[in-house]
Backbone as ProteinMPNN parsed JSONL, in Angstrom:
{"seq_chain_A": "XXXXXXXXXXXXXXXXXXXXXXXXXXXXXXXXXXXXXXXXXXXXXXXXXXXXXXXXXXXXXXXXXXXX", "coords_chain_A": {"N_chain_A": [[9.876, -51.764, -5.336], [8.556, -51.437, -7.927], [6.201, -52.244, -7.88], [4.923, -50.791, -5.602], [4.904, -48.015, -7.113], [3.444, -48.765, -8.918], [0.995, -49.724, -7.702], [0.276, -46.838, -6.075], [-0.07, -45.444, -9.075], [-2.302, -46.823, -9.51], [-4.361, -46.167, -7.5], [-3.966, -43.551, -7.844], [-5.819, -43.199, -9.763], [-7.933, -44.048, -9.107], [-9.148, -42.735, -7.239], [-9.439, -39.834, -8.765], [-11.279, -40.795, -10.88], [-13.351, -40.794, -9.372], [-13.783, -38.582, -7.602], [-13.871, -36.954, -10.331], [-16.805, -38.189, -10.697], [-18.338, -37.667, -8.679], [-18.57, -34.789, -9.075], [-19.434, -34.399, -11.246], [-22.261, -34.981, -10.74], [-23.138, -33.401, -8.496], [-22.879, -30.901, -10.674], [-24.74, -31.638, -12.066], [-27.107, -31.624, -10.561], [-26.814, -28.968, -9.619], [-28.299, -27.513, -11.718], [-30.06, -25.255, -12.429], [-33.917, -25.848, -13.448], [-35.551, -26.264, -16.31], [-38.201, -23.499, -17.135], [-41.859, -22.883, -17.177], [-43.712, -20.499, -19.596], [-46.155, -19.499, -18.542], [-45.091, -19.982, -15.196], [-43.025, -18.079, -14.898], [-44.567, -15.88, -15.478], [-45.91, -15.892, -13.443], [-44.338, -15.726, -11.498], [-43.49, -13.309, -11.524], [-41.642, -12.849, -13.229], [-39.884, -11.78, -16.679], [-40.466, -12.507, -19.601], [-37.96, -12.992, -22.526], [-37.059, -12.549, -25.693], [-34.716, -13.895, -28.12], [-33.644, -13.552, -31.187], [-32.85, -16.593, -33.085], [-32.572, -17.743, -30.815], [-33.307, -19.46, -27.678], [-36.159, -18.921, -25.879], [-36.04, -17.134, -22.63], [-36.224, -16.522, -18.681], [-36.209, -14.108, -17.158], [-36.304, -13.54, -13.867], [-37.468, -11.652, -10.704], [-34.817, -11.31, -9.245], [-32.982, -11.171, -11.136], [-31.591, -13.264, -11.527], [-31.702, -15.744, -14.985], [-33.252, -18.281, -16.418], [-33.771, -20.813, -18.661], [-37.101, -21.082, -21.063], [-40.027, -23.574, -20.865]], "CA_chain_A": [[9.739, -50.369, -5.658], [7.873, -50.92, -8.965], [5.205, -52.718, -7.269], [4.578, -49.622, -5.128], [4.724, -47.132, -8.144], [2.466, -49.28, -9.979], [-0.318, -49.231, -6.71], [0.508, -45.967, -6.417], [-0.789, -44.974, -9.815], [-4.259, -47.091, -9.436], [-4.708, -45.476, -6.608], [-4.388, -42.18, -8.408], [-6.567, -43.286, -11.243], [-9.2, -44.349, -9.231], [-9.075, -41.194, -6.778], [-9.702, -38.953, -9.947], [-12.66, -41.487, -11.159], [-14.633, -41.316, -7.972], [-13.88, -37.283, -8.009], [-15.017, -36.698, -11.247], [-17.968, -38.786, -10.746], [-18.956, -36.491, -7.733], [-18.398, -33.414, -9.749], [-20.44, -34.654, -12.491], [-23.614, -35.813, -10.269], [-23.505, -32.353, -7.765], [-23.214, -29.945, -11.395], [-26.421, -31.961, -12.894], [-28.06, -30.935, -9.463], [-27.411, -27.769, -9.318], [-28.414, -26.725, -12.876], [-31.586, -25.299, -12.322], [-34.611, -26.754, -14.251], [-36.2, -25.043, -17.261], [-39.68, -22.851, -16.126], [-43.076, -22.553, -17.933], [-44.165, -19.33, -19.391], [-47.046, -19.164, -16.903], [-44.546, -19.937, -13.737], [-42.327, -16.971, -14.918], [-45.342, -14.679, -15.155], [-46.603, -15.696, -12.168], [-43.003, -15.507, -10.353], [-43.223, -11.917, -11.638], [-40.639, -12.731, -14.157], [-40.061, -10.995, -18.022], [-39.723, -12.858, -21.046], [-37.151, -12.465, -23.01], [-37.193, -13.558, -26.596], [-33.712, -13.57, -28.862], [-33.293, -14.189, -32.396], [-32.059, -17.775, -33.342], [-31.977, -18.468, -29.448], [-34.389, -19.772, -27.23], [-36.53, -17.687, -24.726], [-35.34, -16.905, -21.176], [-37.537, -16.077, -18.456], [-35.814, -12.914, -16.47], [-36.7, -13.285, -12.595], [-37.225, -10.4, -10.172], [-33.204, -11.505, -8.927], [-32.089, -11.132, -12.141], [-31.177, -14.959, -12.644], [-32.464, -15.971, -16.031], [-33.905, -20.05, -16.719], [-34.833, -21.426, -20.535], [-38.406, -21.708, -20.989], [-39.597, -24.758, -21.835]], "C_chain_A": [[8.784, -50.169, -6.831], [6.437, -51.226, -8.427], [4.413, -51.316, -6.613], [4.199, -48.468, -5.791], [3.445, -47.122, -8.648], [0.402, -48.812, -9.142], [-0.752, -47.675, -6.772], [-0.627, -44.83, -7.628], [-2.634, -45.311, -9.791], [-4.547, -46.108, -9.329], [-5.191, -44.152, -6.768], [-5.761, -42.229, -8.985], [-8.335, -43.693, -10.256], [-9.561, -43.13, -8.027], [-9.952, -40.101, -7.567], [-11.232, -39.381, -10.433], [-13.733, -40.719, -10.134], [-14.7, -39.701, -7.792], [-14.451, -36.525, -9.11], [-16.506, -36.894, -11.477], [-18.831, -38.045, -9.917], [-19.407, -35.077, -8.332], [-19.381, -33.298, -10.425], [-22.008, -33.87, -11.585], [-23.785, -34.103, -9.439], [-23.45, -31.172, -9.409], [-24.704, -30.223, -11.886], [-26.866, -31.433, -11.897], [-28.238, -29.734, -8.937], [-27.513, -26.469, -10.641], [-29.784, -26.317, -12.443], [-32.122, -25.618, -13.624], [-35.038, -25.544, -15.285], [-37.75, -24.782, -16.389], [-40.649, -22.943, -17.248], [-43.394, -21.074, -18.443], [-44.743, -18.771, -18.236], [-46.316, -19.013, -15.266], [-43.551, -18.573, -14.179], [-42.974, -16.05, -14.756], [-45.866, -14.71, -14.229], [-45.872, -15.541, -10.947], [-43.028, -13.993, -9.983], [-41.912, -11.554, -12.396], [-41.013, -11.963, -15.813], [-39.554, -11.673, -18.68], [-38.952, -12.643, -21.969], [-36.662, -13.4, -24.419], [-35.63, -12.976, -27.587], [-33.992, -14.172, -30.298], [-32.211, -15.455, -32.545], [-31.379, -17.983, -31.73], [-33.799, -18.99, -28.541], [-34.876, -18.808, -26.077], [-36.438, -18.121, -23.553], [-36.498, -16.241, -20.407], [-36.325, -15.246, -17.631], [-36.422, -13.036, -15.182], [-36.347, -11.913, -11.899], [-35.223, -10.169, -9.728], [-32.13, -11.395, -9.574], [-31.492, -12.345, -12.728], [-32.092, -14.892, -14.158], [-32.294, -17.833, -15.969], [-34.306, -19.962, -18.444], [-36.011, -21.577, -20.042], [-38.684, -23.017, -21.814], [-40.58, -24.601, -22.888]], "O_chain_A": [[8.201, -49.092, -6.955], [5.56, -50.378, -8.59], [3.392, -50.878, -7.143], [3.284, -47.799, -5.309], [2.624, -46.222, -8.825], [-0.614, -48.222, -9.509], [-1.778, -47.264, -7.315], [-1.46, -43.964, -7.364], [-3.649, -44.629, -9.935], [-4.885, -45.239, -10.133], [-6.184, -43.612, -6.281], [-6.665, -41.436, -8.722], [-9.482, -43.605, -10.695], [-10.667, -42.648, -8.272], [-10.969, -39.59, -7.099], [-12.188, -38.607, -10.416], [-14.803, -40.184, -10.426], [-15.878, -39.346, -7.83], [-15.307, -35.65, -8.977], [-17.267, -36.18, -12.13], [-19.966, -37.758, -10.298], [-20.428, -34.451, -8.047], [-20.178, -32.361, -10.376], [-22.564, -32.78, -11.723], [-24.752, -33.507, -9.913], [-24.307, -30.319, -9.177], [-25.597, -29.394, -12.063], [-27.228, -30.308, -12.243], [-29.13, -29.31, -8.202], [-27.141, -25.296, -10.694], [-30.584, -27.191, -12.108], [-31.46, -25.711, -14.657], [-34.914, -24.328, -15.143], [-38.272, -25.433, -15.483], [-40.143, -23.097, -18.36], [-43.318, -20.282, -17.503], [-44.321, -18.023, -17.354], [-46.726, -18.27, -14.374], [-43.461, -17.938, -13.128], [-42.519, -15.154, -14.044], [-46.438, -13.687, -13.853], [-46.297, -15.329, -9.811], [-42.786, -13.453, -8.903], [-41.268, -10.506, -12.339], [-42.161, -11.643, -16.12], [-38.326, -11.761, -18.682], [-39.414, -11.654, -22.538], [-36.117, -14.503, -24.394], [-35.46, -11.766, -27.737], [-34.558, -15.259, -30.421], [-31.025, -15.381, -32.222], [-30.214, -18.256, -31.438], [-34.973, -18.821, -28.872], [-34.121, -18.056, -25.46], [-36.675, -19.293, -23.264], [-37.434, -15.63, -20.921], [-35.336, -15.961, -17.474], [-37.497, -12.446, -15.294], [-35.404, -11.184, -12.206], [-34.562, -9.145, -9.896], [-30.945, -11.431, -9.24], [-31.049, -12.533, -13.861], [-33.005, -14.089, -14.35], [-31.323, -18.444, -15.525], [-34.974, -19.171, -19.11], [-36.23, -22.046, -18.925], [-38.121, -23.477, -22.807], [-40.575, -25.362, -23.856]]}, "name": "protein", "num_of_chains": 1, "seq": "XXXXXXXXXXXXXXXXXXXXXXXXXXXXXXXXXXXXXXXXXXXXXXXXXXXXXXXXXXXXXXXXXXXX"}
């Protein structure tokens, strides 16, 4: 019975691993990338500059990207 418990838990532990690890690898891929000034103005996007932040490029869709 402990034997079984014990598998059991691996089993969990490495379940969770191999799940997280997925999670990870598909959020990095669907961060979109930072844009160029030029590709925002030429998307037909609007710059958008904040104090003590970095500038955002505004697409026609309304998403916003960091510039790089």
């Amino acid at each position: 019975m402990r034997v079984r418990r014990i598998l059991g838990l691996a089993l969990a532990s490495v379940t969770l691993a191999v799940v997280s690890a997925v999670g990870a690898v598909s959020a990095g891929a669907a961060s979109s990338p930072n844009i160029s000034r030029d590709d925002c103005t030429a998307a037909g996007g609007q710059i958008t500059a904040r104090p003590y932040a970095a500038e955002t490029c505004t697409l026609p869709d309304k998403s916003t990207q960091p510039i790089d």
